[in-house]
C-alpha positions in Angstrom: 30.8 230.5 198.7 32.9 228.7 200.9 36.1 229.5 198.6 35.2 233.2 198.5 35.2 233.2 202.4 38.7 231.3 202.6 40.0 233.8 199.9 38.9 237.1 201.9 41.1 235.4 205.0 44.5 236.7 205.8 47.1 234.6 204.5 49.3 233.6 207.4 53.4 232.7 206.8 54.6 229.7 207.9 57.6 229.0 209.7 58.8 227.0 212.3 59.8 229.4 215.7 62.8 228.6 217.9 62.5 228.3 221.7 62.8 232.0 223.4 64.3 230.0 226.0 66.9 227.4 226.1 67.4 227.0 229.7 64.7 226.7 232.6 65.3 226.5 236.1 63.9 224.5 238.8 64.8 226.5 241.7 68.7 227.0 241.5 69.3 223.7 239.3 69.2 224.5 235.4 67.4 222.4 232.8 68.9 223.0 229.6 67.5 222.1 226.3 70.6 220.5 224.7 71.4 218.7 227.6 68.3 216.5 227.9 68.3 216.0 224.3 71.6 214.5 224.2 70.2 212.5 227.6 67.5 211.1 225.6 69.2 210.1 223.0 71.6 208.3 225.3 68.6 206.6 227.7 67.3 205.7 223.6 70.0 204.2 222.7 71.0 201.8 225.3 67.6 200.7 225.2 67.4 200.0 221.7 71.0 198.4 221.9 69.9 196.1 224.9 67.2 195.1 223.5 69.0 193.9 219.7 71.4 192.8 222.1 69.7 190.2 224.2 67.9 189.1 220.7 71.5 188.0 219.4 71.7 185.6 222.5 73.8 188.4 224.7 73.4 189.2 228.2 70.6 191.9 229.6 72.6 194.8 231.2 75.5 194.3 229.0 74.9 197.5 227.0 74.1 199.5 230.1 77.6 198.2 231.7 79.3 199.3 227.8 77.8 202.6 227.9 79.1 203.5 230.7 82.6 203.8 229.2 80.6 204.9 225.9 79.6 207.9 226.6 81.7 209.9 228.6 84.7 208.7 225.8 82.1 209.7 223.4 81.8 213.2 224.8 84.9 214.2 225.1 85.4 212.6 221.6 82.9 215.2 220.3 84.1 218.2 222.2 87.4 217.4 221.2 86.3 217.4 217.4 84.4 220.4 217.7 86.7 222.6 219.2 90.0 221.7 216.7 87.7 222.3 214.0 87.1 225.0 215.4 90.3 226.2 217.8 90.2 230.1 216.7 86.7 230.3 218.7 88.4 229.1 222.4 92.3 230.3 221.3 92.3 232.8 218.8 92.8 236.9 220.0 89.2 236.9 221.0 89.0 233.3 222.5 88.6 232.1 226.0 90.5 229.1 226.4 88.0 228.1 229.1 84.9 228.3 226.9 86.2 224.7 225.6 84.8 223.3 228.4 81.3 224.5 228.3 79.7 221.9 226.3 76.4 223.0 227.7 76.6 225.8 225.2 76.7 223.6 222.7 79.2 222.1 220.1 80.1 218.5 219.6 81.1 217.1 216.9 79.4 213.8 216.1 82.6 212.1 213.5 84.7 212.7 217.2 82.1 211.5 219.4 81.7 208.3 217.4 85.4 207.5 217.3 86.0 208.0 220.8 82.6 206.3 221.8 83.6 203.4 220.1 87.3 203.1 221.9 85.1 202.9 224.9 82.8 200.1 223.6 86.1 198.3 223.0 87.3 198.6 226.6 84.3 197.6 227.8 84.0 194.5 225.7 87.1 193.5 226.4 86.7 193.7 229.9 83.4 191.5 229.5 84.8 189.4 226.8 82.2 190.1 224.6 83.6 189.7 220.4 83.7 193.5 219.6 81.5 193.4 215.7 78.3 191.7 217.1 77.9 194.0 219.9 78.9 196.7 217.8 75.8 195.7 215.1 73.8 195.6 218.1 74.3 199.1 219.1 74.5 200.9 215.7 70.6 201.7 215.1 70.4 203.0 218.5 73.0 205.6 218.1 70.8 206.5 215.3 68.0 207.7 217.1 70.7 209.1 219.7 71.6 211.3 216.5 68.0 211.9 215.8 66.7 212.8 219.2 70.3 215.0 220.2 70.1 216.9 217.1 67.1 219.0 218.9 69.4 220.4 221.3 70.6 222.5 218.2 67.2 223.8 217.9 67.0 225.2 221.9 70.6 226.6 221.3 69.6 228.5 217.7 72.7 227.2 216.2 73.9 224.8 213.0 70.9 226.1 210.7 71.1 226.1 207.2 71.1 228.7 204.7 68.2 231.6 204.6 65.5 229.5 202.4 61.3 230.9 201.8 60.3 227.4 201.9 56.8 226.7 204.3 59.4 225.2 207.1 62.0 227.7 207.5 63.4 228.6 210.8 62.8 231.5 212.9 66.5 232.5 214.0 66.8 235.4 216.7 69.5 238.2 215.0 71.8 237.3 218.0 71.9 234.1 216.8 73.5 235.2 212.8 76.7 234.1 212.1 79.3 236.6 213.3 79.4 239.8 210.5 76.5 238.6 208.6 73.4 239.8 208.6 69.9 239.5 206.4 66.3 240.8 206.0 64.2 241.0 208.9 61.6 238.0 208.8 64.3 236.1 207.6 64.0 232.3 207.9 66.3 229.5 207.6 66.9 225.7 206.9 66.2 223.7 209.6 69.1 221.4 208.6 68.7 220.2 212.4 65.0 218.9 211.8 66.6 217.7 208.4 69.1 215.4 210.2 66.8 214.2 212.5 64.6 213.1 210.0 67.0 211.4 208.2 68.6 209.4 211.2 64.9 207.9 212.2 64.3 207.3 208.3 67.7 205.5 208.3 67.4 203.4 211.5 63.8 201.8 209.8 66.0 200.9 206.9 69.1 199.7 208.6 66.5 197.6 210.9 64.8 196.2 207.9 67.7 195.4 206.6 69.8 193.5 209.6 66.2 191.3 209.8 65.6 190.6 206.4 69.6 189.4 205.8 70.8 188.6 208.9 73.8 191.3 208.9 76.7 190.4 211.1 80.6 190.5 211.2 80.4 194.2 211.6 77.6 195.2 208.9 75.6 196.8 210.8 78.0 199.2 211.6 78.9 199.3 208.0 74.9 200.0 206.7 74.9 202.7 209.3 78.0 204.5 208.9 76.7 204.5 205.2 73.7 205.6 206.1 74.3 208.6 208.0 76.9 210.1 205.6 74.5 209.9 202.5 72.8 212.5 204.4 75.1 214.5 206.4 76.9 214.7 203.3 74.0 217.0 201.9 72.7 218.4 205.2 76.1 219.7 205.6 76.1 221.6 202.3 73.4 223.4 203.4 75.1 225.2 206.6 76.4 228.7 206.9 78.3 228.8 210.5 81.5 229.1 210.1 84.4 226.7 211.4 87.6 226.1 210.0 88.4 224.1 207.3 85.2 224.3 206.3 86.4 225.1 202.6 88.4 222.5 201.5 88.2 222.2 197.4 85.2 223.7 197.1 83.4 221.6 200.1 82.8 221.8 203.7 85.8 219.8 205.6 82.2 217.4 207.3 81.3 216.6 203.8 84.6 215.3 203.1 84.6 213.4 205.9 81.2 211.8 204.7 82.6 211.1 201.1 85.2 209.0 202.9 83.4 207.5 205.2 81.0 206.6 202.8 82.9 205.0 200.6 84.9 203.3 203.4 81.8 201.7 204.9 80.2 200.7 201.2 83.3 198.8 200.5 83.5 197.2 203.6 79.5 196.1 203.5 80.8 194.8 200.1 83.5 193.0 201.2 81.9 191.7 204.6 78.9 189.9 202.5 81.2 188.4 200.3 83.2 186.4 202.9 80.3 185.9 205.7 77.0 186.0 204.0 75.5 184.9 207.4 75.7 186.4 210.9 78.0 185.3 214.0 76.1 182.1 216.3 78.7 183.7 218.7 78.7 186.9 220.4 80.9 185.6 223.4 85.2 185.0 223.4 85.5 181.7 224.1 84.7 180.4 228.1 83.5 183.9 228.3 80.2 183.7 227.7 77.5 184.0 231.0 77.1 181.2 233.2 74.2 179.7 231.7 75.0 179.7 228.4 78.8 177.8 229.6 76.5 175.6 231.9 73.6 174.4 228.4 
């Protein structure tokens, strides 16, 4: 009886809706979604990375005094990825040159962002004396769940979805929001290749966590197990996509995936390499007569 009543129901379709709004305003100062997503992600990861930090014998407030040459080098490392893959969209016929500037609206490139971010990890460790691959391992899983959390700003901005799928989850996409001079069926939903990477990046930093406990990963590892990581599933994510940058063709592929091929197989054989010659982690994440007072002092 109870199956005949469920059967007579209206079968509902299911898909995941995108925010009608992206931006919300508290009087005349604007909240937007993609900004506090990449703000979380930041606050997430320099809590995660102070906290692994002090654990390998470093200083508390060392990460927070890294990030801040992290991030702003990190962010214009990922604007500046995005928009020369990119250039035709800001100074092409139609572009405004300007536009490069308004991050807000989205576009940043993570493989830029991590470069750059890292250049400023290296300043700031420097001026601290603190040895570059320990504080590096330190900070890697938290710039996982940076990944994880920013990704959602993609989903208040309707952008970087994947390819028009009937699957339970696809995403609602509002017409405005279709890749320039394509268009498809009304009702049509799409990949959520932003929930995909999200996913992925909290799956990932469980593992890579696991794994810096259960083998003590040092000399850089770390790093190495996430870079690896990551790319195993950008690599697919990004076959999934449909927006359109340039060289996004390149042999058949996407230009991202072959920057995930190679970066994969960079980090692998470092991670292989790395093991081989220091199958235990550093006792030292100080240069020498650098390290805090206390520590000198004992």
């Amino acid at each position: 009886m109870v199956l005949d009543l469920l059967a007579g129901l209206p079968v509902l379709p299911l898909s995941i809706p995108s925010p009608s709004e992206g931006t919300w305003y508290v009087g005349p100062l604007p909240l937007r979604g993609y900004a506090l997503s990449i703000i979380a992600g930041i606050v997430a990861a320099i809590w995660i990375g102070e906290r692994r930090w002090v654990a390998r014998g470093g200083r508390a407030g060392d990460i927070q005094d890294l990030a801040i040459w992290a991030v702003p080098f990190g962010l214009v490392g990922a604007r500046a990825y995005h928009v020369a893959t990119d250039a035709s969209r800001y100074f092409g016929e139609d572009g405004n040159p300007w536009q490069a500037l308004y991050i807000w609206k989205g576009g940043l490139g993570i493989w830029g962002g991590i470069a750059l971010g890292a250049v400023g990890v290296v300043v700031g460790a420097r001026l601290k004396g603190i040895r570059l691959l320990p504080v590096l391992d330190a900070m890697a899983p938290g710039v996982l769940v940076a990944q994880a959390l920013g990704r959602w700003g993609n989903w208040f901005n309707q952008e970087l979805y994947g390819r028009p799928t009937d699957l339970p989850w696809g995403l609602e996409i509002d017409p405005v929001n279709w890749p320039p001079g394509r268009s498809f069926e009304p009702g049509t939903t799409f990949h959520p290749t932003f929930l995909y990477e999200s996913l992925w990046g909290l799956a990932a930093f469980a593992v890579l966590v696991w794994a810096d406990r259960r083998f003590r990963l040092g000399h850089g590892q770390v790093l190495a197990a996430y870079v690896a990581l990551y790319t195993l599933g950008r690599g697919w994510i990004e076959t999934l996509r449909i927006d359109d940058v340039e060289l996004s063709d390149v042999g058949g592929l996407r230009f991202n995936v072959w920057t995930s091929i190679v970066l994969f197989v960079a980090a692998v054989a470092f991670l292989a390499w790395s093991r081989r010659r220091h199958p235990d982690r550093e006792e030292r994440v100080y240069e020498p007569g650098r390290e805090p007072v206390e520590d000198a002092t004992a």
